[in-house]
N, C-alpha and C positions, 0 to 999 in steps of 0.2 A: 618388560624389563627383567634382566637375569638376575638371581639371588646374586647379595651381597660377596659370599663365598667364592662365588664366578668372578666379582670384579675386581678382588682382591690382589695383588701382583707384589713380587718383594721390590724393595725401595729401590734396588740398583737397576731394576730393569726401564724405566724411567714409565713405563706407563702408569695413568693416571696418578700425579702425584700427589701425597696425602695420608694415602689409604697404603695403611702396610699391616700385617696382622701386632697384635698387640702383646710384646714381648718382656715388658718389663713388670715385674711383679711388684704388688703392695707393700708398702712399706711394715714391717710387721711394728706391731706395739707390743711397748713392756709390760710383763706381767705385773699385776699389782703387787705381788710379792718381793719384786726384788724391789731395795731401797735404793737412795742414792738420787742425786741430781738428774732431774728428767731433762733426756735430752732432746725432746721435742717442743724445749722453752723455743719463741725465737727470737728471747735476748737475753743477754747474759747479766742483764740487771736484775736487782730483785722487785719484782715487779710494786707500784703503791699504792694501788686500786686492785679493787676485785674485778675481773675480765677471766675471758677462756683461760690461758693460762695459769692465773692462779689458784682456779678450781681444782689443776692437776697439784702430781706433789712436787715439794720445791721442801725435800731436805737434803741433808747433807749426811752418808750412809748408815741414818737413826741416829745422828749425834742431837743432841739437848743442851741447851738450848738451841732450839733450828731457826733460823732466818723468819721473822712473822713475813706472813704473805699480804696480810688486810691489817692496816693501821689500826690502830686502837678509835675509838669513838671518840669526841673532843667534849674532855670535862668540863661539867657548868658547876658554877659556884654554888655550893648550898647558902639557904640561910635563905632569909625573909627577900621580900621584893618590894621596889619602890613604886608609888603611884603619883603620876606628875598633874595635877588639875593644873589647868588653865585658864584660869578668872578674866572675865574683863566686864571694866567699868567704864562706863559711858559718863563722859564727864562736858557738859556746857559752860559756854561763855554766859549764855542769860541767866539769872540768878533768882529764885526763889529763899533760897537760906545759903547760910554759908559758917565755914569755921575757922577757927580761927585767922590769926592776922597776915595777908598776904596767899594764904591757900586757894585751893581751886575751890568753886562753886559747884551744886549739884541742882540742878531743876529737879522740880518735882511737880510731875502731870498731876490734873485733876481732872474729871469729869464735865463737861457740859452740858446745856440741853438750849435748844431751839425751837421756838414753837410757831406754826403755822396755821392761818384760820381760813378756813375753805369758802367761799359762797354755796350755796344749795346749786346745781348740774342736773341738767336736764340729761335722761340716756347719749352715752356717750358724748358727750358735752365733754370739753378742756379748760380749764383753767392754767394760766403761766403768772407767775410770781416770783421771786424773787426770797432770799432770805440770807441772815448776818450769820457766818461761822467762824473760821477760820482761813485762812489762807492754803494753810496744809492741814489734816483730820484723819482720822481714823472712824469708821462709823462701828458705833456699838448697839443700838438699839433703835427700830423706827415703830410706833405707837398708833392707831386712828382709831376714830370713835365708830367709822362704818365700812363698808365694803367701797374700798378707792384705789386706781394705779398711782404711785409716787414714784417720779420721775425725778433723778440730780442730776446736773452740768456743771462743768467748769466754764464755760462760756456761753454766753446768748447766739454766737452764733450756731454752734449745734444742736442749742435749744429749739431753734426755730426752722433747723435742716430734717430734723426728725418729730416735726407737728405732725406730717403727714401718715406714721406711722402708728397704725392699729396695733390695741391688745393684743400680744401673745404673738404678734410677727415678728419674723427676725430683724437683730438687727444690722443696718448696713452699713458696708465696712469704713464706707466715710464719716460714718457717726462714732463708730465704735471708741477713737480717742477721746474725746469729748465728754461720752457718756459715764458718768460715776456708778449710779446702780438704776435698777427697774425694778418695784418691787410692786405685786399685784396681788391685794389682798380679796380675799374669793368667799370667806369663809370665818368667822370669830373662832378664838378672840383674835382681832388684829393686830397682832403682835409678828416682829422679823428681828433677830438678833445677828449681828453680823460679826464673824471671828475675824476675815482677813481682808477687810475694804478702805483701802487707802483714799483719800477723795482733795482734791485740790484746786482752789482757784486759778483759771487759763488767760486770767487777763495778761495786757500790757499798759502799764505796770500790773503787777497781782496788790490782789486786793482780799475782804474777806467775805466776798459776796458767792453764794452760789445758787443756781439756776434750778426753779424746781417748776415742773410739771405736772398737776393734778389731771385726769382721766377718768369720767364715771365709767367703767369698763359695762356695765349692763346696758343692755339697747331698748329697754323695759323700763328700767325702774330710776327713775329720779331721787338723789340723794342731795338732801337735807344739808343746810349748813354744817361744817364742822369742822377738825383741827388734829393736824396730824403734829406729833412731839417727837424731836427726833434729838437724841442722847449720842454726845459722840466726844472723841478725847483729843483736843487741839494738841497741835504738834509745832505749829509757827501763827505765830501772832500775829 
C-alpha cells in the first residue's frame, strides 16, 4: 500500500474524496495576561455551576466587582439541634390494673412455670404427654434433673409425624411448622434458656394444651424417673 503522502489529491480534483491535506490552523488561545471576557465561553450566560468553563476566566477587563462564577455555599442555621424520640406504648383491651375513670388499661405479663414428671426410659425409649400453658408463650427457661431430649408441639398431629425421628437428625420439612423447640440435654447442669421462642397452640379451636415429647437420647444408659420445669411468659390466655 503507497504512503499516505501518495494518496493524498487536492479536493477539486475529485479523487478519493476525504483526504485533502490539512489547511486550517489551530485556534490560538489567549494569553493569561490579557483580561477581559473570555471568548471561548460557549454561552453568553454566567454560567451556575462549576463545569470547564467556569474554571477559565469569566471577568469583565479587571473590573470589581466581577460576575461570581460558583454560587456561594447554601447557609445552615446555627444554634442547637432537635432530637425527635419516638415512643410507643403497647396498650390492651385485657386488663390486669387500670387508671383512672374511663382510661385505657395496661396488661401486665408475669412469669409462669409448668411442670412435668417423666417415668424412668429404658435407652432410647420415648415417652409423649401432654402439658397446660398457654395458648400463645414465649419460652424462657427449660430445667431437668438428668440428661433427656425435650420435644414441644403445637399439635398432636406433628407430634406423632415426627416419633419416628432420632436424636440429633434433621428436621423434616413437613414437621418443621409444627415443631416449637428441640432441646437435647448431653451434659449438667441441665439448664437451656431461650431469648427468642415464640410457641403456640395449633388446635381447632386453640386451646392451652401443648404437645411434648421426652427422648432418653442414650442407647446405654437408662434414665430414672424425673421432671422437667419449664418457665415461660403467657401472651394469650
Amino acid at each position: 500500500m503507497p504512503p499516505l503522502s501518495k494518496m493524498i489529491r487536492p479536493a477539486d480534483s475529485g479523487a478519493l474524496p476525504g483526504f485533502e491535506p490539512a489547511t486550517q490552523q489551530p485556534v490560538p488561545i489567549m494569553p493569561e495576561s490579557i483580561l477581559g471576557a473570555n471568548r471561548y465561553l460557549r454561552t453568553s450566560l454566567p454560567p451556575f455551576n462549576a463545569g470547564p468553563d467556569t474554571l477559565r476566566q469569566f471577568n469583565e477587563n479587571g473590573k470589581t466587582p466581577t460576575k461570581r462564577v460558583i454560587p456561594l455555599p447554601i447557609q445552615t442555621q446555627a444554634g442547637g439541634t432537635t432530637t425527635i424520640n419516638n415512643n410507643t406504648t403497647v396498650i390492651s383491651t385485657g386488663s390486669t390494673s387500670s387508671s383512672g375513670s374511663g382510661g385505657s388499661t395496661v396488661t401486665k405479663l408475669s412469669a409462669a412455670t409448668a411442670i412435668l414428671s417423666i417415668p424412668s426410659l429404658l435407652p432410647g425409649a420415648t415417652f409423649i404427654s401432654t402439658i397446660i400453658m398457654a395458648k400463645s408463650f414465649q419460652l424462657l427457661q427449660l430445667q431437668a434433673s438428668q440428661a433427656v431430649e425435650v420435644r414441644l408441639y403445637g399439635d398432636s398431629a406433628t407430634q406423632n409425624a415426627d416419633l419416628v425421628r432420632i436424636t440429633d437428625a434433621p428436621v423434616p420439612f413437613q414437621v418443621v411448622p409444627g415443631l416449637i423447640t428441640d432441646i437435647v440435654f448431653d451434659s449438667a447442669p441441665y439448664l437451656w434458656n431461650w431469648q427468642d421462642r415464640i410457641g403456640a397452640n395449633a388446635d381447632s379451636p386453640q386451646s392451652t394444651t401443648i404437645y411434648v415429647t421426652i427422648i432418653n437420647p442414650s442407647q446405654v444408659t437408662a434414665l430414672l424417673a424425673s421432671q422437667i420445669t419449664i418457665q415461660y411468659l403467657p401472651l394469650e390466655s
